[in-house]
Steps between C-alpha positions, in 0.01 A plus 500: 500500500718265677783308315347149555159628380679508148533144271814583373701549902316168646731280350887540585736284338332274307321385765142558700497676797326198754517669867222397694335330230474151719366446848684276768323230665623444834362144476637375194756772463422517156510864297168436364456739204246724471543649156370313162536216430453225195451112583499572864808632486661860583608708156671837463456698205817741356339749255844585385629202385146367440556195687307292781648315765396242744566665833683166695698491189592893566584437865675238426752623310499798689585287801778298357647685193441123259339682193238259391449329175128382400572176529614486858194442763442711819359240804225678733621259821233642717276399181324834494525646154455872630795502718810675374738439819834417372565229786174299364635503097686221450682455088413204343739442189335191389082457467579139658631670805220752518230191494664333758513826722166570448300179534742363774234578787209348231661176333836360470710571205416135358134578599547788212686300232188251528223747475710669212529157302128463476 
């Protein structure tokens, strides 16, 4: 039996193995994941700390080293929830910014305060 065949060696570290767990789109360029997922989005799963993660959140950190908090939002700018490509995560600190980012190609920003005030 193989060491990776066994639960206890496929996580190192704290953290899921995720090697060729996405597939490139030469398109988009987007890592679109092909694992689970929950809400349309990518999710890893760490058996031994029992704990789930979204996978741009993973990648993310990975990329940059900025430990996230659950408060801070992760921006998909090529708006494809799947995609875990470091270069299309963008941090949002405020929910403010993160509504402008996202709606900015759908309605301006005052657009959204006026549909949220009714």
């Amino acid at each position: 039996m193989s060491q990776d065949s066994t639960p206890k060696q496929r996580y190192r570290g704290g953290r899921p193995r995720v090697e060729k767990r996405y597939e490139v789109d030469a398109d988009t360029g987007c890592w679109n994941w092909l694992m689970a997922t929950r809400n349309g989005y990518g999710i890893l799963r760490d058996c031994g700390e029992n704990r789930t993660w979204y996978a741009h959140r993973y990648y993310y950190e990975k990329a940059t080293g900025i430990e996230l908090h659950r408060s801070m939002q992760i921006h998909h700018t090529c708006r494809n929830r799947m995609c875990v490509n470091p270069s299309h995560l963008q941090l949002c600190v405020d929910s403010r910014a993160h509504h402008e980012v996202h709606f900015q190609a759908v309605m301006t920003w005052s657009e959204w305060q006026d549909l949220i005030a009714i």
